[in-house]
MARDO-510636 format. One line per field, with one value per residue (C-alpha): residue number from 1; residue in one letter; x, y, z. Coordinates in steps of 0.05 Angstrom, whole numbers, always signed. Each point is the difference from the previous one (the first is absolute). Layout:
N
seq	[NUM  ...]
type	[A  ...]
px	[X  ...]
py	[Y  ...]
pz	[Z  ...]
***
This chain:
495
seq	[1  2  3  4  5  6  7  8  9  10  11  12  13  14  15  16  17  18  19  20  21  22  23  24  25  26  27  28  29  30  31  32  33  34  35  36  37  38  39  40  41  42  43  44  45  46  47  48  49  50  51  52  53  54  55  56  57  58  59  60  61  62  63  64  65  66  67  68  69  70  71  72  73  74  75  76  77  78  79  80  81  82  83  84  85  86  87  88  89  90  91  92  93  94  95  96  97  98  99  100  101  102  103  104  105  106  107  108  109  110  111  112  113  114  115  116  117  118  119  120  121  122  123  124  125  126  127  128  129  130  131  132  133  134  135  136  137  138  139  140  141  142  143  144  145  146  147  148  149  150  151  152  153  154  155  156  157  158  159  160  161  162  163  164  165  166  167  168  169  170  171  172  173  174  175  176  177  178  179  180  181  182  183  184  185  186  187  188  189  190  191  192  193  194  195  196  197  198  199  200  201  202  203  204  205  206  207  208  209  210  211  212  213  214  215  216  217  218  219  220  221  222  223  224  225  226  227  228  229  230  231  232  233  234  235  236  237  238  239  240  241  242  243  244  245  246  247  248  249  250  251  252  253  254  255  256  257  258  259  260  261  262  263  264  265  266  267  268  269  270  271  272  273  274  275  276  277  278  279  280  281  282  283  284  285  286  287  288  289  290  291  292  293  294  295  296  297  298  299  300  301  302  303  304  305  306  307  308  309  310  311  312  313  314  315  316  317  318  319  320  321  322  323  324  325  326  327  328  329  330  331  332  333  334  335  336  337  338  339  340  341  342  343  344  345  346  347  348  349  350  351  352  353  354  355  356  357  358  359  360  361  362  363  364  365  366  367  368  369  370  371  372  373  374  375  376  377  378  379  380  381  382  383  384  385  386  387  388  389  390  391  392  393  394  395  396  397  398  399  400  401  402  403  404  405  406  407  408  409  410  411  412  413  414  415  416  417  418  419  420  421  422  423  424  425  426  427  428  429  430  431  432  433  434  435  436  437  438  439  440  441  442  443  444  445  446  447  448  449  450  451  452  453  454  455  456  457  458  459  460  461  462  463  464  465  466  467  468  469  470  471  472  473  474  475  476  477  478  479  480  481  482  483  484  485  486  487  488  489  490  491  492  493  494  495]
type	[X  X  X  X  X  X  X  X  X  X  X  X  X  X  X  X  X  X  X  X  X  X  X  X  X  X  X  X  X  X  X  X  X  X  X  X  X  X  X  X  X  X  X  X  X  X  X  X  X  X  X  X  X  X  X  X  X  X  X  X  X  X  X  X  X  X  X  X  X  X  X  X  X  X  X  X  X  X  X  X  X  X  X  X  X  X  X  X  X  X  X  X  X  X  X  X  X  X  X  X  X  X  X  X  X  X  X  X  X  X  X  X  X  X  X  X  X  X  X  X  X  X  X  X  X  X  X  X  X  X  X  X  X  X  X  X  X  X  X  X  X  X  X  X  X  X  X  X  X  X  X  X  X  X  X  X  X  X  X  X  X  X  X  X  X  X  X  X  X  X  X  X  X  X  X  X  X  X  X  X  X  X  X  X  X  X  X  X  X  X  X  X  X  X  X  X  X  X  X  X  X  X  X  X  X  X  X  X  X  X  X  X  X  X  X  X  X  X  X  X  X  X  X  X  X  X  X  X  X  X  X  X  X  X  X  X  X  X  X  X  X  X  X  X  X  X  X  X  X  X  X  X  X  X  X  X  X  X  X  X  X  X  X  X  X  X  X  X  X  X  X  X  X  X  X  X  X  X  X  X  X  X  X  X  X  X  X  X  X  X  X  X  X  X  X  X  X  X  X  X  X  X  X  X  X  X  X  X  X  X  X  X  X  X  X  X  X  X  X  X  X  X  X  X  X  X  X  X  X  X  X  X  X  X  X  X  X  X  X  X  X  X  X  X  X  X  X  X  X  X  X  X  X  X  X  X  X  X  X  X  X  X  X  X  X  X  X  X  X  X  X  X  X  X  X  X  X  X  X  X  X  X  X  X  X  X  X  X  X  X  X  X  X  X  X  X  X  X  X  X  X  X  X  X  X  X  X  X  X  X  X  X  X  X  X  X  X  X  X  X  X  X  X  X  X  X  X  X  X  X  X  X  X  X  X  X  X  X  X  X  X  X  X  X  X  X  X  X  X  X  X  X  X  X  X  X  X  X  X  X  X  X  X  X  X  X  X  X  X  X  X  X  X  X  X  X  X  X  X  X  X  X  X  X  X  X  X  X  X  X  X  X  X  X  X]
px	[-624  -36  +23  +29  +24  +30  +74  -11  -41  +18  +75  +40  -11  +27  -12  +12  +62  -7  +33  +89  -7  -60  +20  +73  -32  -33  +10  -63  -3  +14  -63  -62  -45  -66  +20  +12  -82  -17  +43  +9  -54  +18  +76  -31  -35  +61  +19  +1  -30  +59  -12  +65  +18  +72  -12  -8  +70  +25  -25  +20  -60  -35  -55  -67  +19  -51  -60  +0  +21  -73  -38  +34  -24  -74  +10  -14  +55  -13  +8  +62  +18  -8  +49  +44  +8  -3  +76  +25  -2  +22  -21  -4  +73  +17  -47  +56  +58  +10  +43  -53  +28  -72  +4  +65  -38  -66  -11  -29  +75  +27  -19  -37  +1  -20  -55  +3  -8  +36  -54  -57  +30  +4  -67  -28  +30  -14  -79  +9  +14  -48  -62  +28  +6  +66  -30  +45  +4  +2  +8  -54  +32  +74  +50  +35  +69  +46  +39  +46  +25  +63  -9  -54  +11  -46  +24  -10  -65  -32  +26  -33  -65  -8  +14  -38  -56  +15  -10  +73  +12  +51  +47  +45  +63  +30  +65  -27  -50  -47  -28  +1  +85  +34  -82  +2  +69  +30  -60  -12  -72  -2  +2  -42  -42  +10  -72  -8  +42  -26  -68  +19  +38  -59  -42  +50  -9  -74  +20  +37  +70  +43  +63  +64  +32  +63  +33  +58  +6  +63  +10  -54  -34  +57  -18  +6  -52  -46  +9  -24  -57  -42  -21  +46  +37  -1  +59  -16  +54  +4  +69  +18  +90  +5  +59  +65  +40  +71  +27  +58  -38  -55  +14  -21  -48  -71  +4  -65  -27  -74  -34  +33  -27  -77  -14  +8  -34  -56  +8  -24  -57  -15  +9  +61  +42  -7  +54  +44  +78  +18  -51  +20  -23  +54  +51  +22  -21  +25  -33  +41  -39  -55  -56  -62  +29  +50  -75  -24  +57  -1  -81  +16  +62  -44  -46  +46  +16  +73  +47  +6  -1  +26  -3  +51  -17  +61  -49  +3  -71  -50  -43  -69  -26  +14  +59  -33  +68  +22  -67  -58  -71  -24  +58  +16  +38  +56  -29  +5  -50  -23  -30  -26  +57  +46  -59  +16  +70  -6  -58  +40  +63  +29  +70  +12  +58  -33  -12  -73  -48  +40  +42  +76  +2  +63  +27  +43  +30  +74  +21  -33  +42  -20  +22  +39  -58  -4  -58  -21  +1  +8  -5  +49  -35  +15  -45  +9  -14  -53  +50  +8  +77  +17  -3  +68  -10  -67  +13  -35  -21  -70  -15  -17  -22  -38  +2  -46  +23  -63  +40  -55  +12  +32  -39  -31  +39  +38  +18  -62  +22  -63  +38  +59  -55  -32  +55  -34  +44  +8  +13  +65  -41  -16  -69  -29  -11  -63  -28  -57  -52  +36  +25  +66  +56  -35  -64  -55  +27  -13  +31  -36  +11  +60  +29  +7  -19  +43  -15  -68  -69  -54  -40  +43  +9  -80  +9  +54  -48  -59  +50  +28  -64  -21  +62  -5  -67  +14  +58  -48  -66  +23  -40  -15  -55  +40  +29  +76  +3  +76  +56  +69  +35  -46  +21  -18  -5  +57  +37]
py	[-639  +9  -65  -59  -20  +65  -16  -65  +35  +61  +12  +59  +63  +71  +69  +0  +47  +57  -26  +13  +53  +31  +22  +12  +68  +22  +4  -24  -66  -60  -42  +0  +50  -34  -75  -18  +9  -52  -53  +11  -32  -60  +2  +11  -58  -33  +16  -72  +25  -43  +11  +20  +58  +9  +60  +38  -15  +7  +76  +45  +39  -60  +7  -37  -33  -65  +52  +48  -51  -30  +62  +22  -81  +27  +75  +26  +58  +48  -61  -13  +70  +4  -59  +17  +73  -32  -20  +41  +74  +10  -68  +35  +16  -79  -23  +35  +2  -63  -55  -47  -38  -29  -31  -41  -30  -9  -77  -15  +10  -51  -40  +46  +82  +25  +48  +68  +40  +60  +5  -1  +49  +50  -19  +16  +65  +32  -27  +32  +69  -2  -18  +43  -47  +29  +78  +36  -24  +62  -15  +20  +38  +30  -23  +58  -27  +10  -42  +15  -47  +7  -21  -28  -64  -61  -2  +71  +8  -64  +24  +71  -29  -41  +42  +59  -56  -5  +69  +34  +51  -4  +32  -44  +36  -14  +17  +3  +46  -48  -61  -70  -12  -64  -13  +74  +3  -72  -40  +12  +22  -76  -31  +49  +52  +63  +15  -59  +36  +63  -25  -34  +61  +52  -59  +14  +73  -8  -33  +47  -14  +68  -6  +33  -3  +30  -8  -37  -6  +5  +61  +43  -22  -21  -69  +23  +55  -51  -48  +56  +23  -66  -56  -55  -7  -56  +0  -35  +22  -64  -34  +53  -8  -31  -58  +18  -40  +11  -24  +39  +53  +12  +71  +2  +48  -28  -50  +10  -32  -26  +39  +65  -33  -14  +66  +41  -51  +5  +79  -8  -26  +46  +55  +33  -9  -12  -49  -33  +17  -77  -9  -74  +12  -14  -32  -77  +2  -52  -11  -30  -28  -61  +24  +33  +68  -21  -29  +73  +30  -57  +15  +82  -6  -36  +41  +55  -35  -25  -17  -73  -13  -56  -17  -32  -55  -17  -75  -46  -17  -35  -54  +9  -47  +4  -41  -36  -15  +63  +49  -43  +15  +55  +48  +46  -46  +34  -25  +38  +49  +40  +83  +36  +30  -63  -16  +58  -10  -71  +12  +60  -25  +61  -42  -58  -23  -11  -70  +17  +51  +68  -37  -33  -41  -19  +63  +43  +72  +4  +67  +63  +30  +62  +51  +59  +48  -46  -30  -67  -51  -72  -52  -55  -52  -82  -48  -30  -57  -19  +21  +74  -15  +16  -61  +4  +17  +32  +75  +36  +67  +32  +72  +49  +70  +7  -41  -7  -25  -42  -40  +14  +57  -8  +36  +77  +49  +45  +64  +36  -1  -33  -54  +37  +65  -55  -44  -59  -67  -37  -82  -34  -2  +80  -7  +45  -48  -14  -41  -52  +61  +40  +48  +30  +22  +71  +7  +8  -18  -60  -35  -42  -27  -13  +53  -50  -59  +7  +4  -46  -10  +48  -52  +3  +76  +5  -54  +41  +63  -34  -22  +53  +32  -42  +15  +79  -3  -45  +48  +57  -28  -61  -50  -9  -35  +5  -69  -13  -51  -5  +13  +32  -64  -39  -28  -39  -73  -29  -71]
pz	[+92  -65  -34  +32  -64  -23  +9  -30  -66  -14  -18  +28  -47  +10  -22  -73  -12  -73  -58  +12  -64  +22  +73  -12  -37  +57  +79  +17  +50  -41  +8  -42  +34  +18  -12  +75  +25  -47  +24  +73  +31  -30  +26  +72  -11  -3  +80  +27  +63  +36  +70  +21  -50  -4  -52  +66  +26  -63  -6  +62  +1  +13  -53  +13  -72  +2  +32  -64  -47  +13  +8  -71  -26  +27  -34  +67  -7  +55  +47  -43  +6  +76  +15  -42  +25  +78  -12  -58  -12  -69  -37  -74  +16  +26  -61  -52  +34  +54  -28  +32  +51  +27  -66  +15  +66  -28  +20  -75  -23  +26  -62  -44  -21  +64  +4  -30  +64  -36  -51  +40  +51  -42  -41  +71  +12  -60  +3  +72  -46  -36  +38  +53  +52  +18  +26  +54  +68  +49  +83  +32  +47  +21  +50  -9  -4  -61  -49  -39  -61  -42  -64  -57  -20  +15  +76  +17  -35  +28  +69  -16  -18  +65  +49  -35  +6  +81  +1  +7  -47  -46  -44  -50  -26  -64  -32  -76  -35  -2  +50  -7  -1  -38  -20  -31  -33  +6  -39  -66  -21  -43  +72  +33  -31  +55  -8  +51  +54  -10  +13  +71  +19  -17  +52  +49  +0  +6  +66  +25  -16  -13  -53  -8  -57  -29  +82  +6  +87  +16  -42  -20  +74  +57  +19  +75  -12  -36  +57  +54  -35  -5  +49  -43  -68  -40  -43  -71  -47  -34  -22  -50  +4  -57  -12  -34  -60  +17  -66  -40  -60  +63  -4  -84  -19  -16  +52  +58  +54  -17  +54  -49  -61  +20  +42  -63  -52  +51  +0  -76  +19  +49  -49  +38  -62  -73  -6  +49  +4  +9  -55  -29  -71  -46  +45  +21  +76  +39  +66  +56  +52  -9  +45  -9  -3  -51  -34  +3  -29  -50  -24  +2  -42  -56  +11  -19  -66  +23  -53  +37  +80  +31  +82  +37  +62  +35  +16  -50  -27  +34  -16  -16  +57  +84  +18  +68  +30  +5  -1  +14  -1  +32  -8  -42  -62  -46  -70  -64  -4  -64  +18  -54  -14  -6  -45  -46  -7  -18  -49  -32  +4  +42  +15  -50  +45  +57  +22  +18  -23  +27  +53  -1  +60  +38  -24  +42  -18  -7  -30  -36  -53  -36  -66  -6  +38  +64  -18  +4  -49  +14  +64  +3  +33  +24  +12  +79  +33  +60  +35  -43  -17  -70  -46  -42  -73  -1  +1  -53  -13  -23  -20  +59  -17  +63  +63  +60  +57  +33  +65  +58  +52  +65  +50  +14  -30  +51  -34  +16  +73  +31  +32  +28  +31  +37  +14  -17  +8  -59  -12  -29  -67  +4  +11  +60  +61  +38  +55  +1  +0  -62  +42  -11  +58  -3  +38  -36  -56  -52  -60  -45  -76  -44  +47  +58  -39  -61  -67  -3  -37  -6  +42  +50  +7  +4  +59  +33  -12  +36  +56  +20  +6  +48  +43  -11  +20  +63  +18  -8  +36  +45  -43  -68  -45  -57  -45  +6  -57  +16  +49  -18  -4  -41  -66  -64  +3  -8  +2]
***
């Protein structure tokens, strides 16, 4: 603990974000590069050292948040590096991208800003970078069993890197051209700069993991064939059926799902293609869906110079304080919340209807009508209740030349044929079921992420990836060393 004092003196402060009209003109991440170092020392200082730390419950990978939070107050950052990377395999991607919910149990919140655990995180991982305190981690030696994982997201690559670290050899497949999945083509580059995952991927080659990209299994590889050529299979597909809008006008022209809409803005980037075909420059979007997809799709539209882009949250708006009766200290509280890219909009003025920077709360989607071509161009909307019935006498309509549908995703997508080749049982919500040890009805084969879990946080897919780990390499040796931060059926805290 490097001050006693600190949470009593120093005053929460957090990475300074660029100036709304100087980032909207570029993709680059939104924060002021090189204004966290300066301050960080002096927000770990503010870690209460409270003896029982519930920021550990609170985060599923059970980060050593109090240890590195004083090593960080002492600049002692390969220490900090080294606890940080004992629970967490990707924290430059959980620094960005995690909606931080250590934060919401941090015990200094109960009555004050709590400690900006985020902040330092990631001021530790990218110090990590650059002092190279992050070099490749090769196994000493072989077991010479295999392991195959399906997919790229956070799960499959944090399962990839640990058991390449046990010493199985491994070969992650991937659908897409190119690794990383929703972290590669689902987050925009002002989130998460993709010179961050590239880095951690060409470290996981140096280790000894083998990719395969551009191989859907299921068709371009039979799942059955897959299955008989390795030791085990961890399936990591992620949560990628997206949710429907069954409303009359659905069928419109220029109407998208989100996870349509951000692939190919992020295919810009990537220089694939010069300009997108759902390209929102020009044109009233109107996102539907309050979430942080619906937050992405909200910062790339503006990004692409919309003519005016509104969000709809069927919630109505929440305070700006935790409500103790109902979501009490430490979980996870519902309060209004302002990204970056709600930011913008407000500061630009992106929907001057909205009752909130982009967002109309308490807003549910009635119809879409459109003109002459089928093509969208207005949403009839009513504002609902707590209880989402329509409140008589509020329908109005807004101007909707393109729509993106943001409503979550439901479980793995099936029409690859994955699933049905290995016959792999499924629960009432259409996730793939497991036991206690992540194993699926299929010998020898696991399931881990938002595939069993459901659609989830990044922290909790990197928990799930570490997990399941642990069972594969149980399954494959008897008895395992590795961490299991988390079992199958663990979940937030909740009331």
């Amino acid at each position: 603990m490097g001050d006693p004092k600190g949470f009593m003196t120093t005053p929460r402060q957090e990475w300074p974000r660029r100036p709304v009209e100087e980032r909207v003109r570029d993709w680059h991440e939104v924060y002021v590069p090189g204004a966290l170092l300066p301050i960080i020392s002096k927000q770990a200082d503010r870690c209460m050292d409270c003896g029982i730390p519930f920021c550990h419950d609170a985060c599923p990978l059970g980060n050593l948040i109090p240890e590195w939070n004083d090593l960080v107050s002492r600049e002692d950052w390969r220490a900090a590096s080294d606890r940080l990377h004992a629970t967490n395999n990707f924290p430059e991607f959980t620094g960005r991208l995690c909606p931080a919910p250590c934060e919401a149990g941090c015990v200094l919140a109960i009555n004050q800003p709590a400690v900006t655990i985020k902040n330092v995180e990631c001021a530790i991982a990218d110090r990590a970078w650059e002092e190279g305190f992050a070099p490749p981690r090769p196994p000493d030696r072989l077991s010479g069993r295999t392991v195959a994982v399906i997919g790229s997201g956070p799960t499959g690559l944090a399962a990839a890197q640990q058991l390449t670290r046990a010493g199985h050899t491994v070969a992650v497949y991937e659908r897409d051209d190119r690794l990383g999945g929703l972290m590669r083509y689902g987050i925009p580059e002002f989130k998460m700069e993709k010179h961050h995952l590239d880095r951690r991927l060409e470290q996981m080659r140096a280790e000894g993991t083998k990719f395969r990209m551009s191989t859907t299994v299921g068709r371009d590889v039979g799942a059955g064939e897959l299955r008989s050529r390795y030791d085990a299979v961890v399936v990591a597909t992620g949560a990628t059926a997206w949710r429907e809008l069954p409303v009359p006008g659905r069928e419109l022209a220029g109407i998208h799902q989100a996870m349509e809409y951000l692939p190919l803005a992020n295919r810009v980037r990537e220089g694939d293609l010069e300009v997108s075909p759902l390209c929102a420059a020009g044109r009233h979007v109107v996102i539907v869906g309050g979430g942080d997809t619906g937050a992405d799709c909200l910062g790339t539209a503006v990004r692409d110079r919309a003519a005016s882009v509104s969000q709809l949250d069927i919630y109505a708006q929440p305070g700006t304080e935790r409500d103790e009766d109902t979501e009490p200290w430490p979980t996870y509280p519902k309060i209004y919340r302002l990204s970056a890219a709600h930011e913008e909009a407000r500061e630009l003025r992106t929907a001057p209807a909205a009752d909130a920077d982009a967002r109309l709360f308490a807003a549910s989607t009635l119809r879409f009508t459109g003109d002459a071509d089928g093509h969208v161009r207005e949403l009839h909307l009513v504002e609902v209740n707590a209880g989402r019935r329509p409140v008589p006498g509020t329908g109005r309509t807004i101007p909707a030349d393109l729509v993106l549908l943001a409503l979550g995703f439901s479980g793995p997508d099936r029409t690859d044929g994955l699933i049905d080749q290995l016959g792999m049982d499924l629960t009432p919500r259409g996730t793939i079921a497991r036991d206690d040890g992540f194993a699926t009805n299929v010998p020898g084969v696991f399931a881990a992420g938002d595939a069993a879990r459901g659609q989830s946080l990044i922290v909790w897919a990197i928990a799930e990836g570490r997990a399941v780990a642990a069972a594969v390499d149980r399954y494959l040796t008897g008895s395992s060393a590795l961490p299991a931060p988390i079992g199958p059926y663990d979940r937030p805290m909740r009331v």
